[in-house]
N, C-alpha and C positions, 0 to 999 in steps of 0.2 A: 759670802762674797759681797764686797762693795763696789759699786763703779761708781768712777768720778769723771765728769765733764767742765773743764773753765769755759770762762767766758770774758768777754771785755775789753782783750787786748787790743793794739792797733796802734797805730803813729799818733803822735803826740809833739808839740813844740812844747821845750823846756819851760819851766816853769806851769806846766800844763797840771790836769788830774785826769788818772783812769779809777774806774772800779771793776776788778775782776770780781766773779762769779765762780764758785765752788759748786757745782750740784750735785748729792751724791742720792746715789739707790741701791737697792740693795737692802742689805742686814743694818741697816743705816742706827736700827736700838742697838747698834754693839760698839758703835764710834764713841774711841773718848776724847784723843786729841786728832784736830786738824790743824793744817797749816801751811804755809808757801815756802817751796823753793824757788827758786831761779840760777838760770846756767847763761850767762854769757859764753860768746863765741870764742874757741881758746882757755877759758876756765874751766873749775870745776863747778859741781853744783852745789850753789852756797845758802844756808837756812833765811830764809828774807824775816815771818812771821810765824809763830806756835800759838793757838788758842786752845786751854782746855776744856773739858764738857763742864768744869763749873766757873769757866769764863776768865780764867788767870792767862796773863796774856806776857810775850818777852818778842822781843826783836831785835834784827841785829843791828849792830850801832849805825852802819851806814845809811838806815832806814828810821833809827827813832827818831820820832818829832815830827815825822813828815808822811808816812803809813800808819794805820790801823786799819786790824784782823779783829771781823767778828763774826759770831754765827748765829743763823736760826734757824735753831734745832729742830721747831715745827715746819718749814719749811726743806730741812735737812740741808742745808746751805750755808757755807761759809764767803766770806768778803774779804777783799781788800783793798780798802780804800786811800790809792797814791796820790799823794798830793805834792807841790812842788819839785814833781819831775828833772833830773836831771839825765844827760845824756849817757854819765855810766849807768845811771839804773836798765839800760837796755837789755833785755835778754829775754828768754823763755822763759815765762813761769808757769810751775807744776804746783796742783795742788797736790795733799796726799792726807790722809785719813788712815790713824791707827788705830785700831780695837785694844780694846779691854782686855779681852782673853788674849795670852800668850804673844800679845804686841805686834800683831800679823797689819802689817802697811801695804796701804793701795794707794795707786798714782795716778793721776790724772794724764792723758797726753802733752798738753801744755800750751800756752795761748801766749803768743808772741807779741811782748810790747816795745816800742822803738820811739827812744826820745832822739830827737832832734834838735840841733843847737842854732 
C-alpha cells in the first residue's frame, strides 16, 4: 500500500509559478513511475507529467517548456514545478505512483490550482 498526499496548489495570476508536492508512504521501495494528472471542470483527466524511478521524464505538449516533474526518492516525493501559468492550466491535479509489481497505481486526492487571467 502507497498513500499519496499533494500539495501547493491555490490561485495564482497568469504568468505566475506554483510547485506542487507529491508525498508518498507506505511501501514507497516498490514505486517506479510517478506522475501528474490533472482534470479540469467538464473534461476528462488528462496526463500533465511521468517521471521514472531512473529519472526519464515526458510531458504533454501543452505543458513542455513551461513544467518540470521531479522526484526525491529519499525523501519519497515527487514535484512539479509550473511555470508561466496559464488560465487553461486550471484544474485539479492528482498525483499517482505506480509499482514495479504487477503495475498496481495509487492516487493522490488532488490539490486544486486556479490561474487567473
Amino acid at each position: 500500500q502507497v498513500q499519496l498526499v499533494e500539495s501547493g496548489g491555490g490561485l495564482v495570476q497568469a504568468g505566475g509559478s506554483l510547485r506542487l508536492s507529491c508525498a508518498a508512504s507506505g511501501s514507497t521501495f516498490s514505486i517506479n513511475t510517478m506522475g501528474w494528472y490533472r482534470q479540469a471542470p467538464g473534461n476528462q483527466r488528462e496526463l500533465v507529467a511521468v517521471i521514472s524511478s531512473g529519472g526519464s521524464t515526458n510531458y504533454a505538449d501543452p505543458v513542455k517548456g513551461r513544467f518540470t516533474i521531479s522526484r526525491d526518492d529519499a525523501k519519497s516525493t515527487a514535484y512539479l514545478q509550473m511555470n508561466s501559468l496559464k488560465p487553461e492550466d486550471t484544474a485539479v491535479y492528482y498525483c499517482y505512483a505506480r509499482l514495479l509489481l504487477y503495475g498496481t497505481t495509487y492516487w493522490g486526492k488532488g490539490t486544486l490550482v486556479t490561474v487567473s487571467s
